[in-house]
C-alpha positions in Angstrom: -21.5 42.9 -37.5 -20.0 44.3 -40.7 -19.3 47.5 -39.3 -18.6 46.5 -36.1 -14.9 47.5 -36.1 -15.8 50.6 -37.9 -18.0 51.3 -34.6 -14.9 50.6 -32.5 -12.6 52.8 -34.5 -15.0 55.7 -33.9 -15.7 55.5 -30.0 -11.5 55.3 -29.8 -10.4 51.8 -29.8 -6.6 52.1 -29.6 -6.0 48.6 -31.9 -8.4 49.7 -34.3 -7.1 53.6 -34.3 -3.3 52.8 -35.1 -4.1 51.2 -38.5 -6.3 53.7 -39.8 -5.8 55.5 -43.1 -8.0 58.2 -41.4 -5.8 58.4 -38.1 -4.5 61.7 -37.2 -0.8 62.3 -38.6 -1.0 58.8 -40.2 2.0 58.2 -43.2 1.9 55.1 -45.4 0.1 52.0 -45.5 -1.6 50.5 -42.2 -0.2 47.4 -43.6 3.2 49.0 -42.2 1.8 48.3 -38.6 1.4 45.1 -37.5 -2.2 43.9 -36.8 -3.0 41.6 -33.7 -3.3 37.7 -34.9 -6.6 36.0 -34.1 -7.1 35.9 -30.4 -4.2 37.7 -29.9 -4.8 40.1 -26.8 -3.0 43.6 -25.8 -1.4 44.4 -28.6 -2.4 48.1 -28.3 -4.6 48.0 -25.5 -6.5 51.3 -24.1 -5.7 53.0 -21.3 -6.5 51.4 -17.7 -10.3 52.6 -16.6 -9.7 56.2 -14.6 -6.1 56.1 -16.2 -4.9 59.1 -18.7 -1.3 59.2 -20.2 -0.6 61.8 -17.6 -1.3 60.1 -14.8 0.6 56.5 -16.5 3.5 58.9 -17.2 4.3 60.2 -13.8 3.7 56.4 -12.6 6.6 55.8 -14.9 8.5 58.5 -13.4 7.9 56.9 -9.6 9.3 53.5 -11.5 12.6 54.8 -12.5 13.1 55.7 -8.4 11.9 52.4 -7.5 14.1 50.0 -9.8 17.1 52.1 -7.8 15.9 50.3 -4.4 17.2 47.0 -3.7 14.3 44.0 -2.7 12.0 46.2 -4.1 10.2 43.6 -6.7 6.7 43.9 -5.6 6.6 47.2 -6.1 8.6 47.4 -9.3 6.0 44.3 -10.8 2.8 46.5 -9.4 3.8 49.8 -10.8 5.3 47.9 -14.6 1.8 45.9 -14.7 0.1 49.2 -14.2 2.1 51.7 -17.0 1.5 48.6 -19.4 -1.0 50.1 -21.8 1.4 53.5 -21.8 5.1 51.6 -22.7 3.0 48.9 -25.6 1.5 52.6 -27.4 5.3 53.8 -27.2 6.1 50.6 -29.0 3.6 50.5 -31.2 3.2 54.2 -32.6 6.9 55.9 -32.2 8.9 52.9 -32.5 11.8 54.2 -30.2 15.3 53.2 -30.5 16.6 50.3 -28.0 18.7 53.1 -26.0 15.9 55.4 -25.7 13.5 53.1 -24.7 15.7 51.9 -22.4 16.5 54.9 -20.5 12.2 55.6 -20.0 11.7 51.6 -19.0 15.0 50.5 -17.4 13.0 47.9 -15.3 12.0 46.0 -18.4 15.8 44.8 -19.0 15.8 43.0 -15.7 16.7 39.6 -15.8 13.4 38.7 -14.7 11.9 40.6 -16.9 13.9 39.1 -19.6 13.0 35.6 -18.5 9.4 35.8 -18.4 9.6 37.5 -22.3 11.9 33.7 -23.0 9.3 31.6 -21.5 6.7 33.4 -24.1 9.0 32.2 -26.9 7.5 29.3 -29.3 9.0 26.8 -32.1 12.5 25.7 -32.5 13.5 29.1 -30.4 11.6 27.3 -27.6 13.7 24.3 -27.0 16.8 26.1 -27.7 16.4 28.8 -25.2 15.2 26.1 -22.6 18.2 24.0 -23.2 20.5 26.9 -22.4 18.6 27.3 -19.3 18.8 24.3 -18.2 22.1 25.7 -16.0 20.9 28.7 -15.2 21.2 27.9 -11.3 24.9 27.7 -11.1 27.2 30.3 -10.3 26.7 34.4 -11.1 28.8 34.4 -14.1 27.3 31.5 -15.7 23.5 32.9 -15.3 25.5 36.2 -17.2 26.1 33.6 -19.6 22.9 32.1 -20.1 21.3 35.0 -20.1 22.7 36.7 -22.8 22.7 33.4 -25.2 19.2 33.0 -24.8 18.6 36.6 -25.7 20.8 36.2 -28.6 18.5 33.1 -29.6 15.0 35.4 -28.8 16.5 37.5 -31.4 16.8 35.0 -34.2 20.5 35.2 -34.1 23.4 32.6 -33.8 24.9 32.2 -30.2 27.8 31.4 -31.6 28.6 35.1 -32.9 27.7 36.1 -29.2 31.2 37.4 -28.6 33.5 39.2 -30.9 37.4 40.4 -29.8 39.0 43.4 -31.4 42.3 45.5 -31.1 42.4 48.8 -29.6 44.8 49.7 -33.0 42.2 49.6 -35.0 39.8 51.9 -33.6 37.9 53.3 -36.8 37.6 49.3 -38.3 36.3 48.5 -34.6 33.5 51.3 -34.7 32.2 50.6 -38.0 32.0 47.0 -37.6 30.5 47.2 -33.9 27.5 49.6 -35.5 26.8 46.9 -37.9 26.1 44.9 -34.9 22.7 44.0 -33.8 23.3 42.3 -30.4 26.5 41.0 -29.4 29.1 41.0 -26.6 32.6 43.4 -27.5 36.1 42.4 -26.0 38.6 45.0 -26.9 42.5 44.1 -26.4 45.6 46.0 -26.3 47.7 45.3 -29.2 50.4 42.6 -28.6 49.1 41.7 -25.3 49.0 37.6 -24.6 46.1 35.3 -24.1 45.9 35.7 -20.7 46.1 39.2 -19.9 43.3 41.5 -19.1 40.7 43.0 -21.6 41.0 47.0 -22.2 37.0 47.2 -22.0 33.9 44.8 -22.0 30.5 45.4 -23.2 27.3 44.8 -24.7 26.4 45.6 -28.1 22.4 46.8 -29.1 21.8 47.9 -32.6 25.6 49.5 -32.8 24.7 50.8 -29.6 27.7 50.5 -26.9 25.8 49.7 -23.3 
């Protein structure tokens, strides 16, 4: 067994491949990717049997017509469990930026999606995220609400700096500040207006990224 992942690496085991020194194109240290814990499953998984990243790409292309249809779940689930191997090796070898990854996979940021992700969640994070949950059958807003606190918490961050207000005088201040944000909610008002009148623009925040 001593050179059983050595055996592996050779016949083209994806997990084994990625944190090779000897890997095609490979820069740095393999310690710069992380390795799967004990009994930790589908971290870099191979390709489904009689599946090539041809034929998972244009899959991927049929999913991007399909999240457009409404009651189309089934389908959506079917085709994301299917293109799974393909979207964990974009992950795990180019490392794409939240924006771009979310143009290729936009079914992934459903709120399903999204929920089944929170139930995965251990430790403290757990309880928290379950606790802000707990409402998440009342009206549409308040799901919104939920939501994107529990998100906030999945990402080690405060809830409490959830939502941040600016003026629309200080434009330049606003931009640098908002790409310093890593996830957040952005409320922009007009200058001088009073409490209760309207917002200029809403929207969410991903690393500096207006969505």
């Amino acid at each position: 067994m001593a050179n059983y992942r050595t055996k592996l690496r050779n016949i083209g085991c994806s997990e084994l491949n990625i944190n090779s020194h000897k890997r095609k194109g490979s820069t740095g240290s393999p310690n710069q990717v992380k390795k799967p814990r004990k009994a930790e499953v589908n971290y870099c998984p191979d390709y489904p049997v009689g599946e090539t990243k041809e034929t998972l790409e244009n899959q991927r292309i049929t999913l991007l017509s399909e999240v457009t249809k409404r009651n189309n779940e089934q389908v959506i689930k079917g085709l994301m469990d299917r293109t799974f191997a393909l979207r964990r090796h974009e992950v795990v070898e180019d490392s794409p930026f939240i924006a771009e990854f979310k143009n290729r996979w936009p079914a992934l940021f459903t709120e399903r999606e999204l929920l089944k992700n929170f139930k995965k969640k251990g430790g403290a994070a757990a309880q928290k995220i379950t606790d802000i949950l707990s409402v998440l059958d009342q009206s549409i807003e308040k799901k919104r609400e939920c939501i994107l606190k529990a998100l906030v918490v999945y990402l080690n961050e405060d809830p409490s700096n959830l939502v941040k207000e600016y003026m629309d005088a200080e434009h330049d201040e606003t931009q640098i500040l908002m790409s310093n944000t890593t996830l957040g909610i952005y409320a922009i008002k007009h200058e001088g207006a009073d409490v209760a009148d309207p917002y200029e623009d809403v929207g969410v925040i991903i690393e500096g990224i207006q969505c």
